[in-house]
Each structure stands twice: as structure tokens, then as C-alpha cells.
C-alpha positions in Angstrom: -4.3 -22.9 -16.9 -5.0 -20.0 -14.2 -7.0 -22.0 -11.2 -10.0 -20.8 -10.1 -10.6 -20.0 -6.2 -12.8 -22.3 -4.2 -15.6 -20.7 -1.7 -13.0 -20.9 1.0 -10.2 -18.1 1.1 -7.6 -20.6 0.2 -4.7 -19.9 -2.3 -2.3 -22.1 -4.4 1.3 -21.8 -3.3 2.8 -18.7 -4.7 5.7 -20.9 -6.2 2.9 -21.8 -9.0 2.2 -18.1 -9.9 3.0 -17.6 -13.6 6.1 -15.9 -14.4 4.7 -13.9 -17.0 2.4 -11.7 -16.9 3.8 -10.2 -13.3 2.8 -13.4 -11.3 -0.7 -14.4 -12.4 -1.6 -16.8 -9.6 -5.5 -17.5 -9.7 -8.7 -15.9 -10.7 -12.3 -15.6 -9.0 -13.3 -15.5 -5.4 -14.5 -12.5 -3.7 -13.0 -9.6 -2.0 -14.1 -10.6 1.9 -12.2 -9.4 4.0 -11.1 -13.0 5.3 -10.2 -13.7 1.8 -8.1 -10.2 1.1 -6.3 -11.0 4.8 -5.6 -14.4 3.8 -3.7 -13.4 0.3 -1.8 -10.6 1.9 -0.4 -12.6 4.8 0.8 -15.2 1.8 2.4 -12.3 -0.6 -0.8 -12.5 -2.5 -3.2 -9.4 -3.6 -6.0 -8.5 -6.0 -5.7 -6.4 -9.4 -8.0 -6.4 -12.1 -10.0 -4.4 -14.4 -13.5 -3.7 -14.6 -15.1 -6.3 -16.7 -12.5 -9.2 -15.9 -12.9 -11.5 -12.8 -11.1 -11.2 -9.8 -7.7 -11.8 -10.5 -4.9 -12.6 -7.9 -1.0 -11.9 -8.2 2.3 -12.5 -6.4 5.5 -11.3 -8.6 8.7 -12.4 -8.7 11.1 -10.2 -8.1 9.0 -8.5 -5.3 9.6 -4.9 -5.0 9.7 -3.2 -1.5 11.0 -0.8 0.9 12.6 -0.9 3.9 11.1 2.5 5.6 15.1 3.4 6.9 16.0 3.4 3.1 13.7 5.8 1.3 15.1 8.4 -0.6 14.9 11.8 0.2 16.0 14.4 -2.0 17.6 18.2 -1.3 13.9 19.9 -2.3 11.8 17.4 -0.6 14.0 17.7 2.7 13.4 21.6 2.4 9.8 20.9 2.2 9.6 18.5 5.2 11.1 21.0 7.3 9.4 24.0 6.4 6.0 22.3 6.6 3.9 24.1 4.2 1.4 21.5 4.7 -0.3 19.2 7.1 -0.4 15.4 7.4 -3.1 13.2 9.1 -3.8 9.9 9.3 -6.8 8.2 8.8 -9.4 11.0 9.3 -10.4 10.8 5.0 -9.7 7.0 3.9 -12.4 7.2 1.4 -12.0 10.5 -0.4 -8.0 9.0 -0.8 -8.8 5.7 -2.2 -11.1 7.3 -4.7 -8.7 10.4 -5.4 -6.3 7.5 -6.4 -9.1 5.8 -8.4 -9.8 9.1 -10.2 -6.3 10.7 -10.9 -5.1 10.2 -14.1 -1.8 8.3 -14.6 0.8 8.0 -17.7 0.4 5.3 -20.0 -2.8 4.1 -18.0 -6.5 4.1 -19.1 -9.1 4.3 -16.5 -8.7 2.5 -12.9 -8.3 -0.9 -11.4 -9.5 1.2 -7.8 -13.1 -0.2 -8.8 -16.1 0.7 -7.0 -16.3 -3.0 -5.8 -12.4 -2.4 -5.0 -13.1 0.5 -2.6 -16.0 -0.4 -1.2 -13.8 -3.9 0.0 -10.9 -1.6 1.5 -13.0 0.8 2.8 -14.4 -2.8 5.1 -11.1 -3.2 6.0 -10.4 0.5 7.1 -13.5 0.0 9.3 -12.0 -3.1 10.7 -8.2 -1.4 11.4 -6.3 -3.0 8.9 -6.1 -0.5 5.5 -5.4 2.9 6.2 -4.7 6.0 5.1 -2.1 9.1 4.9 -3.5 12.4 4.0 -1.5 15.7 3.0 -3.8 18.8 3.6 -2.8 22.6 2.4 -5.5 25.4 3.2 -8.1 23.0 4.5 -7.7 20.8 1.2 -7.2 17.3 0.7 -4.1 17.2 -2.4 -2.0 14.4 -1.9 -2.1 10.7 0.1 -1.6 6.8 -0.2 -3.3 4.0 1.4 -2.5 0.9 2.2 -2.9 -2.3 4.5 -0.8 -3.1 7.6 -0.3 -6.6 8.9 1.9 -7.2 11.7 4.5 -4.9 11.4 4.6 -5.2 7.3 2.8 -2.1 5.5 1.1 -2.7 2.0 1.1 0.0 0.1 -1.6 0.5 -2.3 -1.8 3.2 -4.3 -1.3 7.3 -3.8 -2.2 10.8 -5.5 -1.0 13.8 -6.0 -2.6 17.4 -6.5 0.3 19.2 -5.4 4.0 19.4 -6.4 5.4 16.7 -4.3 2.3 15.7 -2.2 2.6 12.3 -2.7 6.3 11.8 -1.5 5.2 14.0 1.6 3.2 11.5 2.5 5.2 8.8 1.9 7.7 10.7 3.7 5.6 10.5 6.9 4.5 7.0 6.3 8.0 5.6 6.5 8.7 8.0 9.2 4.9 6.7 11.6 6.3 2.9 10.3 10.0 3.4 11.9 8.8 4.3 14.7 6.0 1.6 15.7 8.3 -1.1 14.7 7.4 -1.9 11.1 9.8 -4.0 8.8 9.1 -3.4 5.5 6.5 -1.6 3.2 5.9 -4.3 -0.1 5.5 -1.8 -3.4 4.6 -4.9 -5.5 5.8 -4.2 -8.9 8.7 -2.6 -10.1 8.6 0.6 -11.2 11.0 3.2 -12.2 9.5 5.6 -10.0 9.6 3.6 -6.9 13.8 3.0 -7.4 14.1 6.1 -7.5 12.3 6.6 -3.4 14.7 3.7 -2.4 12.2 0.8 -3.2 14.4 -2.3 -4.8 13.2 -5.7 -5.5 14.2 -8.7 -3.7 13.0 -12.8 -4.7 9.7 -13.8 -3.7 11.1 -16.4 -1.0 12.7 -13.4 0.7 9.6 -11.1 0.7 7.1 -14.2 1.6 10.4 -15.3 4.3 9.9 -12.0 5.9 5.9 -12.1 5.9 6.0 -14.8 8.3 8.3 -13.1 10.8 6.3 -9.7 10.6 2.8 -10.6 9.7 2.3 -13.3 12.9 3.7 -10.3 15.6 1.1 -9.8 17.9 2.3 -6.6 18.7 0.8 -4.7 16.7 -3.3 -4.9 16.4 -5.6 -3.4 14.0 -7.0 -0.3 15.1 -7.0 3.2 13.7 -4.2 5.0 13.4 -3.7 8.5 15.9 -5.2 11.2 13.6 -1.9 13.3 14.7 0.8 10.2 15.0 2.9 12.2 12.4 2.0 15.9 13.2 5.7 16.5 14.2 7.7 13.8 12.1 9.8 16.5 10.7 9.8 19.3 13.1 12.8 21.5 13.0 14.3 21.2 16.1 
């Protein structure tokens, strides 16, 4: 039996989470911002369906990545340094999260990025805490991720991509913006094939929640938006 959420953001411990499907934890609530904090700094977030209630999950295995460890490859490394593009951060949160909502993925019909779901990040993006990294050619948005930072832990979201490699560009920069404030560790959530192959591995939910509680409670490191420009010369050849 999946417990329902009282009025007050307050979870169940994630050791109850059902192993099967993916860490099924609890169901209803809202998407407050109090309540969304609340579940992040316990290794808890929110994926559903339009039509289903609110529906809250914390894997085990947790998959992550350690921004020192992503994966760069010979062809992405060529197009870091000859910077066909440009990166920004946080100038276009909206038009990312619904990009994400509206590009079509493999073996995936329709979106879990609901309406109600980007109108709730798009709170917390006014409040400092979700963000976004943008990759722009000729004045044209074609590639970004969001996510939500905590401390010095990054939760990544979801991310797009209109261009060859537009994504990974931005991920590229994220990991790069992340290494240099101080961040930890960016949680992927599930595993994925795709995500491996960037570096991302999974580790046991008392690891991943273990490390939430030394880099979620920093004080170092408010909400705020992030420097349009914090990136602009991540990979400039020197």
C-alpha cells in the first residue's frame, strides 16, 4: 500500500520506498515549493503522468555523477574548443523546461514535464533554486537541461536537444560552472544507458542520501540566479 501525503510536506523514510517499480515511495500532496525542497533534501522527487496523482520516488541504486567524472569524447572535445555555439545560464528557464516537455524521446509517449510541473519549477527558478543551462547558435535556443541546486548537490532534471550534440554541450558546461563553485555531485536518478555512457554510475541509496546531508545543509552556497555569463569561457582555448 503506497501512503498518501498529509497536508504538511512530510515524507516516509526512503528505506520504505518500493523496490519495484523504481522506488515508488508515496502519492498525493502538492508541488509547493516547501514540499518539492523538502523531498529533494531527503533523495525524494516527483514523476507522474498527466491523469495520475502526484507520485513521489527515491530509487535504489541511485544513479549520479560526480561533475570531475563526466565523459568527454574526441568530437565533443573538438566542439568545446572550437565553440561554434554559445552557453548561458539562466537567461530562458521557461522556454528550456518546455523544450524538454515538448521534444520527443524513444520509447516515450507524451511528457511527464506537465503544465502543473513547469509552472512549480518555474516558482522555484524565481526563488533561486531550479535553474537552467542554455546552448544558443545564431541567436537560437537548440539545446539545454535544468535542474535544481541545493547546497552544493545539483539535480538534474531533464535536457533537449536540436542540435547534434547540444545537449552534452551543456552538460559539458554544467559540470564545468558545478567544479568550480564547489558542487559534489549532480543525482541523474535513474539509470540509463545513456547517462553511463557521460560517466553517470549508480551508487546505494544510503550513499546518495549519506552525501545529501553533507552537501545539501552547506550554507555556502544560497539560492540566487546564476551569472548569465558564469560559463562564457569554460572551454576557451588557451
Amino acid at each position: 500500500m503506497i501512503p498518501w501525503l498529509p497536508p504538511e510536506p512530510v515524507f516516509p523514510p526512503v528505506e520504505r520506498a518500493l523496490t519495484e517499480p523504481n522506488g515508488l515511495l508515496a502519492a498525493g500532496g502538492d508541488l509547493s515549493p516547501e514540499r518539492i525542497l523538502a523531498a529533494y533534501r531527503q533523495g525524494i522527487f516527483p514523476w507522474f503522468s498527466p491523469g495520475e496523482p502526484i507520485l513521489w520516488w527515491s530509487p535504489d541504486p541511485r544513479m549520479v555523477l560526480f561533475p570531475a567524472e563526466l565523459k568527454v569524447s574526441r568530437s565533443l572535445a573538438k566542439v568545446l574548443r572550437n565553440r561554434p555555439y554559445e552557453v548561458r545560464l539562466d537567461t530562458a528557464f521557461a522556454a528550456v523546461i518546455g523544450a524538454c516537455a515538448g521534444t520527443p524521446r524513444d520509447g516515450q509517449h507524451g511528457t511527464w514535464i506537465t503544465a502543473e510541473m513547469q509552472a512549480a519549477y518555474g516558482k522555484l527558478h524565481e526563488l533561486g533554486y531550479a535553474h537552467s543551462v542554455e546552448v544558443w547558435m545564431d541567436g537560437k535556443l537548440v539545446g539545454g537541461l535544468y535542474g535544481m541546486a541545493l547546497g552544493r548537490t545539483f539535480y538534474g532534471e531533464s535536457m533537449f536537444s536540436w542540435r547534434t550534440d547540444a545537449s552534452k554541450i551543456a552538460l559539458a558546461h554544467l559540470c564545468m560552472h558545478l567544479q568550480r563553485q564547489g558542487f559534489g555531485i549532480i543525482d541523474c536518478q535513474m539509470e540509463t544507458q545513456h547517462l553511463a555512457s557521460l560517466g553517470a554510475r549508480p551508487i546505494p541509496r544510503s550513499d546518495f542520501v549519506a552525501l545529501l546531508r553533507r552537501t545539501t545543509t552547506t550554507d555556502s552556497c544560497a539560492p540566487g540566479r546564476w551569472p548569465a555569463d558564469a560559463v562564457r569561457d569554460a572551454f576557451r582555448k588557451n
